[in-house]
Each structure stands twice: as C-alpha cells, then as structure tokens.
Steps between C-alpha positions, in 0.01 A plus 500: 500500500410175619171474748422285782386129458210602618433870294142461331624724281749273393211214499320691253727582286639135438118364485455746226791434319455140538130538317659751265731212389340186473193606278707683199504301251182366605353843478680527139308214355165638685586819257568295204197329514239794621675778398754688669319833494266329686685350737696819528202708611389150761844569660495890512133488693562229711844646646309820569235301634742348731708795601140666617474166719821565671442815521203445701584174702447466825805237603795362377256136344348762268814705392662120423279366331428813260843541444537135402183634268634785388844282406310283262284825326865603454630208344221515225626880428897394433432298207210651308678813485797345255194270337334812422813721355554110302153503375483892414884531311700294238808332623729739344361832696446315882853671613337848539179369683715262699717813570223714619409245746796399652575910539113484699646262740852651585250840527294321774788405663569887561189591615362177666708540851503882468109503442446239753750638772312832486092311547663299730648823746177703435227306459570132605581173346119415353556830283785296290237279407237730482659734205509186302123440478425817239765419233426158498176530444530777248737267309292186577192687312731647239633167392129374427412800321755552254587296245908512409631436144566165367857379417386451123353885533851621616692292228280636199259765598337453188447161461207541710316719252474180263268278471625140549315211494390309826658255646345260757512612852673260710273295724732268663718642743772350746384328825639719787773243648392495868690263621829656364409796628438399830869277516674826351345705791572254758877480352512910537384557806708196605817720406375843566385395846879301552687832308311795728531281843856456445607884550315483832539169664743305313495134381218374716241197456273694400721677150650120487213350472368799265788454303430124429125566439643706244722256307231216549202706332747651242588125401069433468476817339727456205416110451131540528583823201692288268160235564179751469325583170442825626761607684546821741842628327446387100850372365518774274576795718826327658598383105572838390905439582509842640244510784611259729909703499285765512320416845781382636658802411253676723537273796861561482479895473166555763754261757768692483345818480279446801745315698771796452165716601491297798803539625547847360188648742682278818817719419325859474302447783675286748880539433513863414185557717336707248091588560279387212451823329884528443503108441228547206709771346799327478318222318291748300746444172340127434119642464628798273697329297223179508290811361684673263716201377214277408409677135882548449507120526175464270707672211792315539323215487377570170806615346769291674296168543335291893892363467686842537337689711397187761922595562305740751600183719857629484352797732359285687784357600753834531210598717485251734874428477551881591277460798718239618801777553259706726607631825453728828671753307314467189314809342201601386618480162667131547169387649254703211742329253452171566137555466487706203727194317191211620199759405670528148608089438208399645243765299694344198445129589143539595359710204756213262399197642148549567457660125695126409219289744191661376601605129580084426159380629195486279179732583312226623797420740597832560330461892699209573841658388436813711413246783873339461625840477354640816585147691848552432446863606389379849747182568804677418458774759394279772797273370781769539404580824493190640841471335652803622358407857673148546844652272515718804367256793776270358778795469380670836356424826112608545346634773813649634304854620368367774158506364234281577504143320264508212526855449659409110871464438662785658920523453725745664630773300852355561347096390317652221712734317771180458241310366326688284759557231511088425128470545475816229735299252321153529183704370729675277562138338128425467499816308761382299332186435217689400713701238574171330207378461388854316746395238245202383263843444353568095792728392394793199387292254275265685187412302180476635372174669378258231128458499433856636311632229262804566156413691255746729576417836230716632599593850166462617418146411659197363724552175327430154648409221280641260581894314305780639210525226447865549678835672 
C-alpha cells in the first residue's frame, strides 16, 4: 500500500509518471503538426524498445533511466489515440469510439496485476516487461501500415467518390511553442513530483519547494501563452464553454475515485487483513462495470445529452459516501458495492467528458485537446491521493504500527477506521463539486462548435483542408 522512501520500485514509478505528465500536451501538438498516426506508431516502438532495455539491464542506472524513457514513449501514445478517433469520426459519432476505449482501459485494469502477478511468481520481474515488446511492436508497425478513414469519409461515405476541385495545400504551419512547452512541463512535474511525495513523506522541502516551482512556472506559462504568436495550447480549444467544466469535471471525478481507491485497498488489506487475491475481488465491481458501463454511457450520451448523463457524478459520490460507513463487520457485498457504484459514475464521467474535450476541438487541434484530457487524467489521481493521505494524517496519527519511519503513512486499525469516514466525505465533496460543474455540460440540443465544418484530418499526417479528389 504505501512503499518505503527508499523502494526503487516506488522511484520508478513516480519518474515515469512524472515524464508521462509533463510532455502531454506537448506530445498533442507534436501529433497535430506531424500526424498523430505517426506519432502513434513513434510511441508504440519506442516503449517496446524500452521495455526490451529493462528487460535486459544490468543495474538499477539502466532500469531508471529506461523507465524515465519508456514514460515519455508513453506520453506520446495518450494523446494520439483520441487525435486519431478525432481525425477518423464526425463529432456527432465520437461517444461509441470514446466508449470502446475507455472499456480497453478498465479491461487492462483486470488483467494488468493478474497478468503481471502470475510473470512475476513464475518467471521473474523482467518477464512483465518482456511480454510488452511483441504487441507493441505489432501495433507500432500496424499503425504505419494502415491507413484509417477520414472524419469527412465517416460523415458522407460518398462524398469521396466526387470529384471536387483542389484546393491549395497548406504550406504554413504553426511554430511548435518550445518554450511553453518546456514551462508547462516544468509546472507538471513541479506538482506531480509535490502530489506523489506527499503520500510518502509528507510536506517536506523538497514537495514545498516543488509545489512553488509549480505555481511560479504555471504563472510564465500562461503569460508567456496569452504573448506568443504560436502558442503551445491555441485559444480555441479552452473557448469551446464546455471543455474547460469538462476537465475539471475529470479532475474532480479521477480525485475522488482514486483517493476512495486509496483508502479503500488500506481497508481490505490492512484493517480486515485480507490477502490480495481476496482484496482484488472485492474491488473487482469497478473494472466490470468500467467495462460494461462504458457503451451504456456512449448511448445515453447520445440520447439524453454530455449534461444528463455526466449526473454519473451522483455515483460517484453515493460511492464514496457509502465507503465512508465501512466497517470491521462490513461484507463482501457492502465492500463490492461501493465499488460497483465508482466503476459505474466514473465509466459515465469518463466516456461524457472526454467525448465533450475532444468532440469541441478542431482536427487540427484535436492532439492538443487529448493532451488536456489525459493531463487532467494524471493530476487528479495523484491529487486525490495526496488528499486522502493528509485528510487522514490530519484526522489520525501516522506511524502508529510501530513500523519503521519512512515506511509510508501507516495508521492503526483503531486510528484509521475513525478517520476514514470524514476523510471519505471531504472527497465525497470534491465529487460533488465535480457534479456541478457537469451542469455547465452541452445539454440535447447542443449544436456543433461554430467553425467546425468537415475537413480530412488524415491520421497519418497533418490535416488538409482540401476534398478528397478521388475514392
């Protein structure tokens, strides 16, 4: 639950997601401007190319500093995937697409720790990153070699079959806004470094003076933005009216989900004492239900509007407000509940809001939106556990086990239980919060964004504005 200071493990993991973090929206605009199939397939080899390396390292320098690698081949995967579902469907049909790929992730969820538990018992920890090398490259070699459909194709197959005059190609294309990009990543790892160190150490110098590294480059960032001709996040994506509620509606949700998670796994496994295979069933509800509630939330999308069925906050919140209530005599059932209600909301608010995000931006921005998207899919985690950790450091007493110092917060079953339930409700709040901002979603009748009108946004190359000429 939580490692030593010192775990490598743990080292890794927040270098990677550090990497993962601060190049986003960076890596968005690299797929805007070169193509996100392209980048797509960049990312897919590379992070096979660097799970080989660890796979094969010889000390902990090389393991480091290709997980650090493979961190930033990931972040160039994250937003080319929603750039590419942008570029290949109309706004109106992104829901099911959307849907398909938020279901992917709750099913990797499922079989990530099971898969890896059982390479890890039988053949060693270089076999975790050893299966990865085959379907990356197969899918790194795929995405160069076929060529998906264009939005315009999916909007009017037969448009394409007409001859339409030519239209200039477009020769001049944004400056990539380097500077920007490197203030936004020093602002995000800033607050992903000062978010992850909290759970294990507290407020130190070291997430202080993260913290305020943070703030200062944020305050650079967004002057030098509102200054540049070119600039790394183009004022139109954040204009839409809908996609800024609708990031912070995914802060809000990924915080309280993962900082109910959080405390959720503490309870299984240290209060009732639980071993992980029972502690994975018990929380087994969320990944089905992330699974089988994501096209459910796709069609209510369509028919109800982003405005009614974001409400999937309201389960949210009975989810992590039911947690709360838990106990030592608490069921299976109680326990399976509680997760089944967060798998559903949160299925709901995912597929919604990040339909909302990407549907509002234009192809040729399409990268950068999925960049936003996937930032806010990375801060709120980190953010709700931090939360949930000083809620109960501030409620509790830590390190009352007798464990050594540094070995992560650690609370008595008879500390934490008490202080769980108020912890659980704060979060429930920033769920709440969350729910009111999904009111300022496009209800039923929403039009689509002004100035949208059909282009190719060919996912292998930079969207033109000219008509197909031929089939």
């Amino acid at each position: 639950m939580a490692a030593h200071e010192g775990d490598p493990r743990e080292q890794l993991t927040a270098l990677a997601l550090i990497a993962v973090a601060s190049l986003l929206v960076f890596a968005g605009r690299l797929g805007d401007r070169y193509g996100h199939r392209r980048v797509f397939a960049l990312g897919m080899l590379g992070f096979g190319a660097a799970s080989a390396g660890i796979g094969l390292a010889g000390g902990i320098g090389w393991v480091i500093g290709l997980r650090v690698a493979q961190g930033v081949f990931g972040a160039l995967l994250q937003p080319a995937t929603l750039g590419m579902l942008r570029a290949a469907y109309p706004p109106g049909r992104l829901g099911r697409p959307v849907a398909v790929r938020t279901g992917a992730i709750g099913l990797a969820a499922v079989a990530g720790p099971l898969v890896g538990g059982a390479l890890t018992t039988h053949l060693g920890w270089r076999a975790v990153f050893f299966v990865n090398v085959a379907p990356a490259l197969a899918m790194g070699l795929a995405a160069l070699a076929v060529r998906a459909p264009s939005a315009l194709a999916a909007q009017a197959p037969g448009a394409l079959a007409v001859r339409a005059p030519a239209a200039p190609r477009e020769t001049a294309r944004p400056r990539l806004d380097l500077p920007g990009a490197g203030l936004l990543a020093v602002a995000l790892a800033g607050l992903v470094h000062t978010l992850v160190g909290i759970p294990g150490t507290g407020w130190t110098v070291a997430t202080t003076l993260g913290l305020g590294c943070a703030v200062v480059a944020g305050g650079v960032f967004v002057r030098h933005e509102r200054r540049t001709e070119d600039p790394l996040v183009p004022p139109g994506v954040l204009r839409s009216g809908s996609a800024g509620p609708a990031l912070g509606v995914l802060v809000a949700a990924s915080a309280a989900l993962f900082g109910a998670l959080f405390l959720g796994t503490y309870y299984v496994q240290d209060v009732l004492a639980l071993d992980p295979l029972d502690s994975g069933l018990r929380a087994l509800p969320l990944a089905v239900m992330m699974v089988l509630g994501a096209p459910v939330a796709a069609t209510l999308a369509r028919r109800q509007g982003p405005r009614r069925t974001a409400a999937g906050m309201a389960l949210v919140v009975a989810g992590v407000l039911l947690m709360s209530r838990l106990g030592r005599g608490s069921g299976a059932e109680a326990i399976g509940g509680c997760f089944l209600l967060l798998g559903a909301g949160f299925a709901t608010v995912m597929v919604t809001a990040t339909t909302v995000v990407v549907r509002d931006a234009s192809v040729d921005t399409a990268g950068v939106a999925g960049g936003l998207q996937q930032t806010a899919m990375n801060i709120g985690p980190a953010l709700g556990v931090a939360a949930a950790t000083t809620l109960m450091s501030v409620a509790g007493r830590g390190d009352t086990t007798g464990r050594p110092p540094g070995d992560g917060p650690r609370w008595a079953a008879g500390v934490f239980l008490p202080a769980m339930g108020p912890a659980l409700t704060v979060l429930a709040a920033v769920a709440a919060a969350g729910a009111l901002l999904a009111t300022r979603l496009p209800g039923r009748t929403a039009t689509r964004p002004p100035g949208d009108q059909p282009v190719e946004g060919l996912p292998d190359g930079p969207p033109r504005s000219e008509i197909a000429s031929s089939a």
